[in-house]
Residue frames as a rotation matrix with the C-alpha (Angstrom) as fourth column:
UNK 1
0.536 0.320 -0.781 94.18
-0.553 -0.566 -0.611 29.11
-0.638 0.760 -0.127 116.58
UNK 2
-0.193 -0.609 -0.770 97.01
-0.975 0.029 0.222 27.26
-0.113 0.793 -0.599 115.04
UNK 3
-0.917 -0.123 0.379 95.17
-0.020 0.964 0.266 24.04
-0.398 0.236 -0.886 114.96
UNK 4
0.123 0.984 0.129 91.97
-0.205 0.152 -0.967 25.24
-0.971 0.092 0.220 113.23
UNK 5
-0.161 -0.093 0.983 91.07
0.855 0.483 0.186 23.57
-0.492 0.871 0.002 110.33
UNK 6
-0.862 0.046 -0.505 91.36
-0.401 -0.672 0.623 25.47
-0.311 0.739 0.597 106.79
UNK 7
-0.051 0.847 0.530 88.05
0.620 0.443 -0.648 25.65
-0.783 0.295 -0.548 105.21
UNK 8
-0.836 -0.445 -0.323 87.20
0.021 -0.613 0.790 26.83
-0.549 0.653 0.521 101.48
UNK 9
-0.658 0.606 -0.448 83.92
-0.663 -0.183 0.726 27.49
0.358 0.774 0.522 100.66
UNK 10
0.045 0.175 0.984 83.18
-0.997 0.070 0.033 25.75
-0.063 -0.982 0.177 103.59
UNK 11
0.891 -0.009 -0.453 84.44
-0.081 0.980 -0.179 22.85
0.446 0.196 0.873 102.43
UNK 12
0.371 -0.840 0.397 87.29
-0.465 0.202 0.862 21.39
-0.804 -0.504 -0.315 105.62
UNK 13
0.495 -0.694 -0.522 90.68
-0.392 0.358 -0.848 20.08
0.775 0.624 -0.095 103.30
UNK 14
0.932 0.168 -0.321 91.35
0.170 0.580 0.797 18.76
0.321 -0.797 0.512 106.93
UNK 15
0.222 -0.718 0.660 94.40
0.600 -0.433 -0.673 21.33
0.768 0.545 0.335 106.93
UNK 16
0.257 0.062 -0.964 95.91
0.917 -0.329 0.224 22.89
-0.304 -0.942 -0.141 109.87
UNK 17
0.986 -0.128 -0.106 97.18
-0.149 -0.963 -0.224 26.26
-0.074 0.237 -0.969 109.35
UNK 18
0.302 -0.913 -0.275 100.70
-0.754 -0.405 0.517 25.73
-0.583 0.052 -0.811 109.81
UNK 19
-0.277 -0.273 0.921 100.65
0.252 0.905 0.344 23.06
-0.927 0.327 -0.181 107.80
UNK 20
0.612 0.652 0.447 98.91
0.721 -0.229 -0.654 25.12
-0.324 0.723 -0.610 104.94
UNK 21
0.673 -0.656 -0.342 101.61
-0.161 -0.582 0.797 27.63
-0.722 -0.481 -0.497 105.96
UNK 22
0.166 -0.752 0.638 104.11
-0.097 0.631 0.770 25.12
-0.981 -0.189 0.032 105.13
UNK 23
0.012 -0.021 1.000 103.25
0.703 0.711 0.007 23.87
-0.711 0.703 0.023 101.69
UNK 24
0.964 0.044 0.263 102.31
0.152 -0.900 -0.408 28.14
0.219 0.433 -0.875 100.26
UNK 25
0.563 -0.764 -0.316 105.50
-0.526 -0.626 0.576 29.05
-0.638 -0.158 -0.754 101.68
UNK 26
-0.614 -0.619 0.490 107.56
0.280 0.410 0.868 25.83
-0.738 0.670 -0.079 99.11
UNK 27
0.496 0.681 0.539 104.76
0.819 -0.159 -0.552 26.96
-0.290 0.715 -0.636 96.66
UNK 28
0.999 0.034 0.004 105.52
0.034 -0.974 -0.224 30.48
-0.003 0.224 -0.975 96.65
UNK 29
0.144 -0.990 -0.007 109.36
-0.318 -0.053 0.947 29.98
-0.937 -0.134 -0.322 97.05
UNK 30
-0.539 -0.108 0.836 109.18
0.810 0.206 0.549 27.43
-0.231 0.973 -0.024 93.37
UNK 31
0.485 0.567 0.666 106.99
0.874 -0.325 -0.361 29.91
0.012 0.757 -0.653 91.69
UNK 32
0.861 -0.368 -0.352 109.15
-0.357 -0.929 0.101 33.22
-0.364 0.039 -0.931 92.89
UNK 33
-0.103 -0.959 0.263 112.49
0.018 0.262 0.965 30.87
-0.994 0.105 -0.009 91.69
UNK 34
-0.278 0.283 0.918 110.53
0.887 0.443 0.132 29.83
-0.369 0.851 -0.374 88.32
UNK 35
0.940 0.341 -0.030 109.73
0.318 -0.902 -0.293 33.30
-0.126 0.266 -0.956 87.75
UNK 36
0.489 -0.771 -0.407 112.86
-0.807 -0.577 0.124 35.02
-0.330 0.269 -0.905 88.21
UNK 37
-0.087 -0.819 0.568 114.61
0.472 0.468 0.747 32.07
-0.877 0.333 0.346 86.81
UNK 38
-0.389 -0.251 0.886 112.89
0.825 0.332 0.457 33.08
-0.409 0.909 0.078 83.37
UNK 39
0.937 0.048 0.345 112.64
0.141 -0.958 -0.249 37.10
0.318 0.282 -0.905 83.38
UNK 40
0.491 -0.732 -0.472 116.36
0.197 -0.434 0.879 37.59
-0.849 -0.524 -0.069 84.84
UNK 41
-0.062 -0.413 0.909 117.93
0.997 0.018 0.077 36.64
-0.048 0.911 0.410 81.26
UNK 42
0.330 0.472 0.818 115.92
0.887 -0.452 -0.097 40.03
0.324 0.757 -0.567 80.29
UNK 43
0.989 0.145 -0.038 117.32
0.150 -0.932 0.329 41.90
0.012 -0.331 -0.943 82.37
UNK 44
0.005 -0.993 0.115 121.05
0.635 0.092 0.767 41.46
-0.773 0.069 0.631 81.62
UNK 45
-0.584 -0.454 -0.673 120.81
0.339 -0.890 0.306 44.27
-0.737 -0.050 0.674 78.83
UNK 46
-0.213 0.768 -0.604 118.88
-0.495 -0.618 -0.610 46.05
-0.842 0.169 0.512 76.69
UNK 47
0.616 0.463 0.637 116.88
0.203 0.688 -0.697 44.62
-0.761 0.559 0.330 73.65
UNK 48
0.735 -0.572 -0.364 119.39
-0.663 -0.493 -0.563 47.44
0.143 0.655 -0.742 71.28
UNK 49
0.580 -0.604 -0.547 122.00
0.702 0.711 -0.041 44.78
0.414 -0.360 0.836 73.05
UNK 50
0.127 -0.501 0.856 123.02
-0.112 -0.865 -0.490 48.05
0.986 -0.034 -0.166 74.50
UNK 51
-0.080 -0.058 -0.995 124.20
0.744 0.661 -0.098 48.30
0.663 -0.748 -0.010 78.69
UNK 52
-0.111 -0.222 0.969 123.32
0.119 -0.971 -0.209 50.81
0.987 0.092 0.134 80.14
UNK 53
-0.649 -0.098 -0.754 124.08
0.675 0.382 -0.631 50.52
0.350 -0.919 -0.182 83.92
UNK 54
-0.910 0.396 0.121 121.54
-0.323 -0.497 -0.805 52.93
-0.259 -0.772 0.580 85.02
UNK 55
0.028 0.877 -0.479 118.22
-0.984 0.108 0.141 51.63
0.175 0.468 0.866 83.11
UNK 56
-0.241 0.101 -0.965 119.79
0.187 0.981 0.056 48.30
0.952 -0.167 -0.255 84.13
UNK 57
-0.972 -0.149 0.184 119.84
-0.121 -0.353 -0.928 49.38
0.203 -0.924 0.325 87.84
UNK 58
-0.435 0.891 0.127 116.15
-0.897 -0.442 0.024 51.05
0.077 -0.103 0.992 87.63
UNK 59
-0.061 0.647 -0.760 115.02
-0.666 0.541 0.514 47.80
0.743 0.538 0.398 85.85
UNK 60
-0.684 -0.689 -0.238 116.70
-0.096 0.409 -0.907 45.62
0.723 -0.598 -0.346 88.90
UNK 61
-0.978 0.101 -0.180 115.02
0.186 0.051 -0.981 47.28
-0.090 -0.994 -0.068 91.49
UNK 62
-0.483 0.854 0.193 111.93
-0.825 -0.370 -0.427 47.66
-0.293 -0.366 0.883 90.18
UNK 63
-0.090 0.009 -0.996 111.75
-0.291 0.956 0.035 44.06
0.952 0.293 -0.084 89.10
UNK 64
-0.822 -0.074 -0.564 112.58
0.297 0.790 -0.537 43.17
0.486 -0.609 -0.627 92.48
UNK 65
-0.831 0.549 -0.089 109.80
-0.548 -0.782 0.299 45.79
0.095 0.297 0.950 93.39
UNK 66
0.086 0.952 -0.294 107.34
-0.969 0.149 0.198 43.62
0.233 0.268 0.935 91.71
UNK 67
-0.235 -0.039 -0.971 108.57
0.047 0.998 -0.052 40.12
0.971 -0.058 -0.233 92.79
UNK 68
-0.996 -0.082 0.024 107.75
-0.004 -0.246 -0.969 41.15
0.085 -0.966 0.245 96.15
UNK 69
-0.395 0.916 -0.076 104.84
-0.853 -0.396 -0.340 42.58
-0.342 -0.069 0.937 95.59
UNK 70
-0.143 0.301 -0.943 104.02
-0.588 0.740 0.325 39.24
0.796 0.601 0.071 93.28
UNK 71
-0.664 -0.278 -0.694 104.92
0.113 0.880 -0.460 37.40
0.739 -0.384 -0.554 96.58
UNK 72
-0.728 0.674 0.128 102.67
-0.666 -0.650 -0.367 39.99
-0.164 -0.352 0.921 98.67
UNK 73
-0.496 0.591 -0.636 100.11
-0.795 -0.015 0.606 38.42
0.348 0.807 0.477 96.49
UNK 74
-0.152 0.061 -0.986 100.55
-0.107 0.991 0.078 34.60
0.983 0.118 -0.144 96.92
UNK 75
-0.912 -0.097 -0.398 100.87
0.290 0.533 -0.795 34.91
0.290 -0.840 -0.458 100.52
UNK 76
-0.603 0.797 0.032 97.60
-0.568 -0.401 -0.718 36.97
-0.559 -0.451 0.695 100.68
UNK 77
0.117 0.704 -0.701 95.92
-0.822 0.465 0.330 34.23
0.558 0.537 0.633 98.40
UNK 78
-0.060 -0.381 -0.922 97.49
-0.275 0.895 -0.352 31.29
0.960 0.232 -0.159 100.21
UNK 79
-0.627 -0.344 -0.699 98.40
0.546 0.446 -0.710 32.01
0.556 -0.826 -0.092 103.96
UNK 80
-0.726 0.112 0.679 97.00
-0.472 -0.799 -0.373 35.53
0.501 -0.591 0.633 105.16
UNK 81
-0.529 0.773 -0.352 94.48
0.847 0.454 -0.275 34.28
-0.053 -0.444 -0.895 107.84
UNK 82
0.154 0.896 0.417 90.98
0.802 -0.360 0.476 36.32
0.577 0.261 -0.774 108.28
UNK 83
0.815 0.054 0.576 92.15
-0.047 -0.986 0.159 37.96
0.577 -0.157 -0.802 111.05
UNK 84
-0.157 -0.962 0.224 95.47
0.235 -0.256 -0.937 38.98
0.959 -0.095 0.267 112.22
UNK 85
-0.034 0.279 -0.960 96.08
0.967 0.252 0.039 39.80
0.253 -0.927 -0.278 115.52
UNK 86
-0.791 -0.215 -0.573 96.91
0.234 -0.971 0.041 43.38
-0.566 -0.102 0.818 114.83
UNK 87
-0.495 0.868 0.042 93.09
0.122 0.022 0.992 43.25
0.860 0.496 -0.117 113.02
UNK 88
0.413 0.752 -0.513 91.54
0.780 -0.001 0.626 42.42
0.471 -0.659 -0.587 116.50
UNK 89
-0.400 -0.478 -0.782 93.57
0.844 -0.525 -0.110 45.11
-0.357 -0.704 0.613 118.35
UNK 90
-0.967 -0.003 0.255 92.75
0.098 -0.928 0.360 47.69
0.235 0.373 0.897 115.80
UNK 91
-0.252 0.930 0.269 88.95
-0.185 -0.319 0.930 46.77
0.950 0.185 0.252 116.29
UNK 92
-0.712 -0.005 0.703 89.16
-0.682 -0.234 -0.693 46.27
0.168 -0.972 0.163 119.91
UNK 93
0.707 0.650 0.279 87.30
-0.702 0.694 0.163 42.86
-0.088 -0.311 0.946 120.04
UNK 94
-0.436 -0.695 0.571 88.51
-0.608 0.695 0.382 39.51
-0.663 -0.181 -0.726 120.63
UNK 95
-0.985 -0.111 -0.130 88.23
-0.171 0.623 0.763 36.58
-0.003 0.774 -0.633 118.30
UNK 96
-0.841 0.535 0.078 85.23
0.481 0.807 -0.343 35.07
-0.246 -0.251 -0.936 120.12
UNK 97
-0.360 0.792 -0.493 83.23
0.277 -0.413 -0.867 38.00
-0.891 -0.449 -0.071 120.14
UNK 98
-0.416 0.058 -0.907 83.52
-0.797 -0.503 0.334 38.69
-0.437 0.862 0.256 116.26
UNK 99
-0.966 0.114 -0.233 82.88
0.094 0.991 0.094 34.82
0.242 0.069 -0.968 115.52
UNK 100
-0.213 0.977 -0.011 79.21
0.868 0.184 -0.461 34.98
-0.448 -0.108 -0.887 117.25
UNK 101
-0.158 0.612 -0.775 78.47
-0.310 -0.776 -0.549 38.65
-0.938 0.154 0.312 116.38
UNK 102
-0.020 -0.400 -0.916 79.90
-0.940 -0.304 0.153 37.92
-0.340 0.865 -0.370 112.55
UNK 103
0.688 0.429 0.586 79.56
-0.417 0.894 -0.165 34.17
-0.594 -0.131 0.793 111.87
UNK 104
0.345 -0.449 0.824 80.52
0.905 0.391 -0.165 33.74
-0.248 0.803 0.542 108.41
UNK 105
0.483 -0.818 -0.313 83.32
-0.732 -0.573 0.369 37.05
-0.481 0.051 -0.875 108.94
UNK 106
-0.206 -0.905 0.371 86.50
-0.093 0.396 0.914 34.38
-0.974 0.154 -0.165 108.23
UNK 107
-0.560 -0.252 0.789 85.36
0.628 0.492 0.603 32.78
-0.540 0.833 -0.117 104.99
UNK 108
0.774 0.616 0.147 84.15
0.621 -0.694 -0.363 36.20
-0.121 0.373 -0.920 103.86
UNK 109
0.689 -0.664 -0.292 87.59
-0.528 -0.735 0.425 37.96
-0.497 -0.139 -0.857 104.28
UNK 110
-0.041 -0.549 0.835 89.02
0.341 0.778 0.528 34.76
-0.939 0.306 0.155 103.20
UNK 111
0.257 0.475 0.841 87.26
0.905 0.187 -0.382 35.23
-0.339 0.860 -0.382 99.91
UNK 112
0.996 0.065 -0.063 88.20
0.031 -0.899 -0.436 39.23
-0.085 0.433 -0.898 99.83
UNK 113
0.315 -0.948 0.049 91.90
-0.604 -0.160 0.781 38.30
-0.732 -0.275 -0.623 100.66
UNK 114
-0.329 -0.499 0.802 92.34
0.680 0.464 0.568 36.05
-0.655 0.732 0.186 97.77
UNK 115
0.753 0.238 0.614 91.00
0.650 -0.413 -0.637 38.79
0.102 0.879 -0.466 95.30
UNK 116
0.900 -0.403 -0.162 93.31
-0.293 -0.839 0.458 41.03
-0.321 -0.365 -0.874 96.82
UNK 117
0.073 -0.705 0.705 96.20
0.075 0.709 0.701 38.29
-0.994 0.002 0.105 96.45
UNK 118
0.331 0.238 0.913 94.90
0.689 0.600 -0.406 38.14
-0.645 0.764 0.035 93.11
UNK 119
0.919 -0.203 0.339 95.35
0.065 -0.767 -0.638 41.87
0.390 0.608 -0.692 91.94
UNK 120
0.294 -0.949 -0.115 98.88
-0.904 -0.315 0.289 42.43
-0.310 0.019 -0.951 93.74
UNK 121
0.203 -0.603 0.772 99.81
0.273 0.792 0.547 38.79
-0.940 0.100 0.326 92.48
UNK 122
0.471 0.219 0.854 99.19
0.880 -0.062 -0.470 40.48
-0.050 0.974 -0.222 88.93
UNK 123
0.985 -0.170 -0.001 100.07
-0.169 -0.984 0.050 43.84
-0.010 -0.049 -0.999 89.88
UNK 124
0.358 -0.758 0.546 103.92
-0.240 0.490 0.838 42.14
-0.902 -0.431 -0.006 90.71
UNK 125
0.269 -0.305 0.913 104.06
0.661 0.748 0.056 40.49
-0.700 0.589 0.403 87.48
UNK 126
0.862 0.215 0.459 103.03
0.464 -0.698 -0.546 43.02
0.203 0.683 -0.701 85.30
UNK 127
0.821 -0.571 -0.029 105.94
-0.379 -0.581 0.721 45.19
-0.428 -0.581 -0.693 87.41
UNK 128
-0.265 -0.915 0.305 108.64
0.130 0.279 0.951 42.67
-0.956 0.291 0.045 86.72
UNK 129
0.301 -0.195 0.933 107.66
0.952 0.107 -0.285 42.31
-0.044 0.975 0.218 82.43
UNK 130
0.943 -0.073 0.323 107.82
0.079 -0.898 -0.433 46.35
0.322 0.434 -0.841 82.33
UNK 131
0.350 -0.931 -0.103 111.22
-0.657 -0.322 0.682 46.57
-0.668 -0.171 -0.724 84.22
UNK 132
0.112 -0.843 0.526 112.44
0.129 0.537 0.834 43.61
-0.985 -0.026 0.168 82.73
UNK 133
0.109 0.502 0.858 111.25
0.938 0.233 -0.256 45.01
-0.329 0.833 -0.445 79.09
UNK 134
0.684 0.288 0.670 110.43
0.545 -0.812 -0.208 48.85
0.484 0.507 -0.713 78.63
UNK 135
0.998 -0.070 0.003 112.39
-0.044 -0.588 0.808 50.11
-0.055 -0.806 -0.590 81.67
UNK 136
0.121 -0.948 0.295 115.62
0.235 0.316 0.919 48.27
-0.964 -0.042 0.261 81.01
UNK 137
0.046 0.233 0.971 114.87
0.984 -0.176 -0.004 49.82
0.170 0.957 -0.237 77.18
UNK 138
-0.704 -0.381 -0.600 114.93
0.629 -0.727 -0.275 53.08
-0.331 -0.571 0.751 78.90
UNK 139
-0.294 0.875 0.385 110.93
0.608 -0.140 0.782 53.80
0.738 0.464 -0.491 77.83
UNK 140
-0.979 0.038 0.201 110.14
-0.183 -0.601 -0.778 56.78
0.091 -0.798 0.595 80.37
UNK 141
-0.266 0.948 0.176 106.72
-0.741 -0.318 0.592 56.28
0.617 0.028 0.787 79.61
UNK 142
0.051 0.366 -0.929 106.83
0.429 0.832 0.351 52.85
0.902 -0.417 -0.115 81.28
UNK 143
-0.628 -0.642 -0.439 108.38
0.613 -0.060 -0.788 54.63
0.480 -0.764 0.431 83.96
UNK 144
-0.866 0.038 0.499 105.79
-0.202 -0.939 -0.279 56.64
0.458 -0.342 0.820 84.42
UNK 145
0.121 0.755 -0.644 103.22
-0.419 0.627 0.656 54.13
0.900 0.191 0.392 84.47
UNK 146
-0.047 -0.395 -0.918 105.27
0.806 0.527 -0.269 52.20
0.590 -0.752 0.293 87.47
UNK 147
-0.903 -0.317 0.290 105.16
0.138 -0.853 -0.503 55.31
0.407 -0.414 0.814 89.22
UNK 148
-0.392 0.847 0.359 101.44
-0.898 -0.437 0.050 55.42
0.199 -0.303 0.932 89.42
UNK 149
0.550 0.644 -0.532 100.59
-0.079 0.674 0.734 51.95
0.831 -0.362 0.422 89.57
UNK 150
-0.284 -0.249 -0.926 103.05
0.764 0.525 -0.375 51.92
0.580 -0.814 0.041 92.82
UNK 151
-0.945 0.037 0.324 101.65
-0.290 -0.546 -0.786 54.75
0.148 -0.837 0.527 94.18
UNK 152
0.305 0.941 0.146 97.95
-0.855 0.203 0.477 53.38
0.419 -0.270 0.867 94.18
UNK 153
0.792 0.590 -0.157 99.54
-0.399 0.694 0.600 50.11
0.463 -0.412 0.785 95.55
UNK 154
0.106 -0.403 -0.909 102.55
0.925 0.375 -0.058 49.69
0.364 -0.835 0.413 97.39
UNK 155
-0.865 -0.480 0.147 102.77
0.283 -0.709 -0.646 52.79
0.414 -0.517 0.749 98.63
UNK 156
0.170 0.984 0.055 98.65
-0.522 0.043 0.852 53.41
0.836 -0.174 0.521 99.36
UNK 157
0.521 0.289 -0.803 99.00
0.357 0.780 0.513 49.97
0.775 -0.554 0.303 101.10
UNK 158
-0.424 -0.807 -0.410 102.61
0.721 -0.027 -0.693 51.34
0.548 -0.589 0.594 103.43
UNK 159
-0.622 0.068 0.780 100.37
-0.210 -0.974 -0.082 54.42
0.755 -0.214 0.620 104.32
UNK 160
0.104 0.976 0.192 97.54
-0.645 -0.081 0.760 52.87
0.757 -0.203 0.621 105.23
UNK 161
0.033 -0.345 -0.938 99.89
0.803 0.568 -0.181 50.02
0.595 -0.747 0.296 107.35
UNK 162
-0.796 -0.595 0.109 101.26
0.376 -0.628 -0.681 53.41
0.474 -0.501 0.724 109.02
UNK 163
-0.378 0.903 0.203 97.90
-0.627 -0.412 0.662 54.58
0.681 0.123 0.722 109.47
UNK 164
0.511 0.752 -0.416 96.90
-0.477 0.651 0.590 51.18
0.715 -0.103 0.692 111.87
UNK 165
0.192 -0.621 0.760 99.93
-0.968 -0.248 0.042 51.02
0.163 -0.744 -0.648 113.07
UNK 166
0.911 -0.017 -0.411 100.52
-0.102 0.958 -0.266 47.32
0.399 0.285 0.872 111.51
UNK 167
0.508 -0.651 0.565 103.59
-0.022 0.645 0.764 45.05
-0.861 -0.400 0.313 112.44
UNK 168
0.369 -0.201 0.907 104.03
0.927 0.148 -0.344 44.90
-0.065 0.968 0.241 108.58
UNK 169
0.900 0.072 -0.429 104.37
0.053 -0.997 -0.056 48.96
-0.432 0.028 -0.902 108.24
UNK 170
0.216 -0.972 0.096 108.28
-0.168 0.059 0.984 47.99
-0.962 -0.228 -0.150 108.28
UNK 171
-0.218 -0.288 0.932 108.60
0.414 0.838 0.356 45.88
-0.884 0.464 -0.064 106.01
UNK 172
0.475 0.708 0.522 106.52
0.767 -0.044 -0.640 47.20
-0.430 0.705 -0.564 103.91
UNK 173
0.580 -0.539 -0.611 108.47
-0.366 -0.842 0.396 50.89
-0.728 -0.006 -0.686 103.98
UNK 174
-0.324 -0.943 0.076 111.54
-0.193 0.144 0.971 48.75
-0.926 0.300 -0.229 102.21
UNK 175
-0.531 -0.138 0.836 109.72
0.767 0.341 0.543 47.65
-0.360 0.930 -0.075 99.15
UNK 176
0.785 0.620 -0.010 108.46
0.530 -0.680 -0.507 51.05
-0.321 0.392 -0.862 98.81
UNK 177
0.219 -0.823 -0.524 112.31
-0.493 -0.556 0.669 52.31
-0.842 0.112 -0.528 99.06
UNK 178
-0.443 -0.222 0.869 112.93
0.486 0.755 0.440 49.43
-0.753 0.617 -0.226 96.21
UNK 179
0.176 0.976 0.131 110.20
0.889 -0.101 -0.447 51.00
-0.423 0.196 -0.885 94.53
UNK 180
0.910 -0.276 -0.308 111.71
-0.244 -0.960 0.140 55.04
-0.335 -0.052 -0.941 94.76
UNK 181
0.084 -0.984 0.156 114.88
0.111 0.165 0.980 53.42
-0.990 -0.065 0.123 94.46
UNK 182
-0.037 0.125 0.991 114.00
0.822 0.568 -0.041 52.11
-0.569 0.813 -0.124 91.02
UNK 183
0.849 0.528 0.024 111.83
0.474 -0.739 -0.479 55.32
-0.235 0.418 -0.878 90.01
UNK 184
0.914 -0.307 -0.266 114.70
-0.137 -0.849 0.511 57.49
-0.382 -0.431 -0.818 90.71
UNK 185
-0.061 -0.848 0.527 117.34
0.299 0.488 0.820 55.43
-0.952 0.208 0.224 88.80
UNK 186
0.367 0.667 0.649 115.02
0.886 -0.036 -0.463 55.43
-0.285 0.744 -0.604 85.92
UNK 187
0.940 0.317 -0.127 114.85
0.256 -0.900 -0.353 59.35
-0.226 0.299 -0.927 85.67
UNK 188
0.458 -0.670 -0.585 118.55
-0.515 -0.736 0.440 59.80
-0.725 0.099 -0.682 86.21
UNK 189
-0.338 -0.917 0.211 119.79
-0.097 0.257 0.962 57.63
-0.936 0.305 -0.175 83.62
């Protein structure tokens, strides 16, 4: 597996995987530095030039929150292969057999995993301007907003990992605590 070639649109970029790997992972590292280089500023204190250490907290963690969730994104636009191994376990086939039943399966999931990439790569951003903006401004309403847009999507997604019994499930759990953390600053301060 880790020497098939990357194809887009069925066009071969003559790209192994871990070599595709490679270059998304310094991609996504400059773009998550270049990002928080130029939203952290905002979050040092309120627009009133006021400091409140809890609304700064809230804003923190749900900033980081969404830089995750931004990064979520990139890797599900860049790296995520078609199928995972914890994909074939859950359907109880092996590669080969999904490949002849399913031909053109990979660069169909391929295609459903960069839209996906696409909406938590947005969903992430959006996250970090409101913390780093309304939230750190101490705007409950934003707060309530972040509330629902992370329950329809990191927390949806952590259920449904639990649910499948993913490898990820972990992981995932923490940026939902990041997430509650945040929420729960928010209200008390």
């Amino acid at each position: 597996m880790t020497g098939r070639r990357a194809s887009f649109q069925g066009a071969s970029f003559g790209l192994t995987r871990p070599t595709i790997f490679r270059r998304a992972s310094l991609v996504a590292i400059i773009a998550v530095v270049v990002l928080w280089a130029g939203v952290a500023p905002a979050f040092a204190q309120g627009g009133d030039g006021s400091d409140n250490g809890g609304t700064l907290l809230a804003a923190w963690l749900l900033g980081l929150e969404g830089l995750v969730l931004a990064g979520m994104g990139i890797f599900f636009i860049f790296v995520r292969p078609a199928l995972l191994p914890e994909d074939l376990h859950f359907l109880q086939q092996q590669e080969k057999e999904i490949d002849t039943a399913v031909p053109r399966l990979h660069p169909w999931l391929r295609h459903v995993f960069v839209v996906l990439g696409g909406h938590a790569l947005s969903a992430g951003l959006l996250t970090i301007f409101v913390a780093a903006t309304a939230v750190r401004n101490g705007d409950q309403t934003a707060v309530a907003v972040l509330a629902a847009a992370g329950g329809g999507s990191v927390a949806l997604m952590t259920a449904v990992n639990f649910s499948i019994r993913s490898q990820f499930r972990w992981l995932l759990l923490v940026v939902v605590g990041l997430w509650l953390a945040g929420l729960i600053a928010a209200l008390l301060s």
